[in-house]
C-alpha positions as CSV (number, residue, x, y, z in Angstrom):
1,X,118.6,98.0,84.3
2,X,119.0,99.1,87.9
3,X,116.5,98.4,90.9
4,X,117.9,100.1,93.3
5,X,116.9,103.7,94.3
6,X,118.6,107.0,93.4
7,X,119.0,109.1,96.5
8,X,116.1,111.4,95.4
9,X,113.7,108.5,94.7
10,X,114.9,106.8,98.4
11,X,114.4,110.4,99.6
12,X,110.8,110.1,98.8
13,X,110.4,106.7,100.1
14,X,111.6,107.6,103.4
15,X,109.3,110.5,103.5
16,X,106.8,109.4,102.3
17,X,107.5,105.9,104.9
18,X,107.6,108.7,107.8
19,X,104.4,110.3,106.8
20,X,102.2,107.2,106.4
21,X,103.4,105.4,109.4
22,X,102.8,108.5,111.7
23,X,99.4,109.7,110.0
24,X,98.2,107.0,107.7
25,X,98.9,104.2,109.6
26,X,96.9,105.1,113.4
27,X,93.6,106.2,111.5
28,X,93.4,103.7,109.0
29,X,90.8,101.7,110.4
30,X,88.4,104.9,110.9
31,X,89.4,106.0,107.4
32,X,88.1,102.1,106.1
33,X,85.2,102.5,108.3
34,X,83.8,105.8,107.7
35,X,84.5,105.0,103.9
36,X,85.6,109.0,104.0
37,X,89.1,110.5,103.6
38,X,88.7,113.8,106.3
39,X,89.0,116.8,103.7
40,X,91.8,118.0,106.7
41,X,94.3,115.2,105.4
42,X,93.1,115.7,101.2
43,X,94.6,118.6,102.6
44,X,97.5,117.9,104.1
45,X,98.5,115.5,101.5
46,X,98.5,118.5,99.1
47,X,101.0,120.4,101.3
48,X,103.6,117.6,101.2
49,X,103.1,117.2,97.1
50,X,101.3,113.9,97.1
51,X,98.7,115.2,94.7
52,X,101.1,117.1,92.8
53,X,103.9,115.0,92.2
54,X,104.3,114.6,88.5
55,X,102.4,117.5,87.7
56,X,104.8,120.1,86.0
57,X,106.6,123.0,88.0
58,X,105.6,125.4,85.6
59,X,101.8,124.1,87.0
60,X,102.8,124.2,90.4
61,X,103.8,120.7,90.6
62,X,106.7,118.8,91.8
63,X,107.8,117.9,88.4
64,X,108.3,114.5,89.6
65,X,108.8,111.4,87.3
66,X,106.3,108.3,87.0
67,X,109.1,106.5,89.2
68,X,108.8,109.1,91.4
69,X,105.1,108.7,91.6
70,X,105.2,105.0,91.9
71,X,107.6,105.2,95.1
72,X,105.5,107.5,96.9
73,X,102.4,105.4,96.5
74,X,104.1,102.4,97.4
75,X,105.1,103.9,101.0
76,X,101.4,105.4,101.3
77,X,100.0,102.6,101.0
78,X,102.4,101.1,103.6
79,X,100.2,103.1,106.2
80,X,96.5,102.9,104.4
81,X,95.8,101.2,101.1
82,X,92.7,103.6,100.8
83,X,94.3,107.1,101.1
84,X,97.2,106.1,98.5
85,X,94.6,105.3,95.9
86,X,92.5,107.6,96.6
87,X,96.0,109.7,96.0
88,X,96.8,108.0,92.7
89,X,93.0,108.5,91.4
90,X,94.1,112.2,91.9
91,X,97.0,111.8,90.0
92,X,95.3,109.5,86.9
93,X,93.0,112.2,86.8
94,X,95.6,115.1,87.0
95,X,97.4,113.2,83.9
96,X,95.2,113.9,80.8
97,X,94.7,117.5,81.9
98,X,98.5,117.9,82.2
99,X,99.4,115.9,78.8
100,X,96.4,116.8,76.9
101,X,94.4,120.1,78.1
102,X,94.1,123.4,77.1
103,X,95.6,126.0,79.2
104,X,92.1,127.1,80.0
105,X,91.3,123.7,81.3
106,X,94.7,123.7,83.4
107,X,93.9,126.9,84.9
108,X,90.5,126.0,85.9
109,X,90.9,122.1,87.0
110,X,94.7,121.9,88.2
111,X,94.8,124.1,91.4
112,X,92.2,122.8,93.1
113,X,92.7,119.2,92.2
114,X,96.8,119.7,93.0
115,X,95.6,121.9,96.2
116,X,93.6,118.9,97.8
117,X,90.1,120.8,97.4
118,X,88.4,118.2,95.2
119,X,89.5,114.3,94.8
120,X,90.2,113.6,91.0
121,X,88.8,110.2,89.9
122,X,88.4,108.6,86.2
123,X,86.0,106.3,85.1
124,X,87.0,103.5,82.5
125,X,84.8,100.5,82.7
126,X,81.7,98.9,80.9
127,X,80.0,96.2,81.0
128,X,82.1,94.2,78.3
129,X,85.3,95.7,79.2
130,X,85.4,96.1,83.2
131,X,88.5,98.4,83.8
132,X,90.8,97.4,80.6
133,X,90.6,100.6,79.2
134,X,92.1,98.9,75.7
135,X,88.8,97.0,75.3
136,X,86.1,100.0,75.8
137,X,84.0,100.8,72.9
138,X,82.3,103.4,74.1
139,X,83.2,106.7,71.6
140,X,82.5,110.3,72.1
141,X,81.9,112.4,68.6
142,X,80.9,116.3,68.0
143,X,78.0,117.0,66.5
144,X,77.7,120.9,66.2
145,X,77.8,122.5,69.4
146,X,77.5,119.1,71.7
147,X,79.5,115.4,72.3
148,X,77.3,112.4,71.2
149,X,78.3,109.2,72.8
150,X,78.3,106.1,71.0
């Protein structure tokens, strides 16, 4: 087991570093204040890959790993805690789409989740479970034409 970085994954850290201690870090307060990322940096965050990172090339992602992933967020969150999970909602959300979704459902929720348009976000608590996801009951059936939640 290593635990040290490859040269790509230090690559990204040190970008990723760059980028949150010159932009994250000198607005972070505003950011925690306003409660509101500016759509200008959901933006700009897209640009550099942020939101893309382990979506696939052929999805016009960077066809990063989870590792990959994991070092970005941890130098995001080096300049503001807030943007890099608001980041990695973006990229929970992106992952069932990816594994899971129809090509129909990758054409229409993809771009403009991976382009910084919209925010992604999941949901995955209730009352009895909070957020372990393992311990939800809540199930989602068909019934004809519509989903009946149980």
């Amino acid at each position: 087991m290593r635990f040290d970085f490859s040269e790509h994954e230090q690559q990204i850290a040190d970008e990723c570093r760059e980028f949150a201690r010159a932009r994250l870090a000198p607005i972070d307060a505003e950011v925690d204040a306003r409660a509101e990322i500016p759509q200008a940096l959901r933006v700009e965050l897209a640009e550099r890959g942020y939101t893309s990172r382990i979506i696939p090339e052929e999805h016009g992602g960077l066809g990063g790993s989870v590792t990959d992933l994991c070092v970005q967020q941890e130098a995001l969150a080096y300049g503001s805690m807030t943007v890099a999970s608001s980041v990695m909602a973006t990229n929970l959300c992106l992952t069932p789409i990816v594994l899971f979704g129809s090509d129909e459902l990758k054409a229409r929720y993809l771009p403009p989740l991976r382009d910084g348009r919209w925010a992604g976000a999941i949901g995955v608590t209730e009352p009895d479970a909070g957020s372990d996801v393992a311990a939800i009951s809540t199930r989602a059936r068909r019934e004809g034409d519509e989903w009946v939640l149980d």
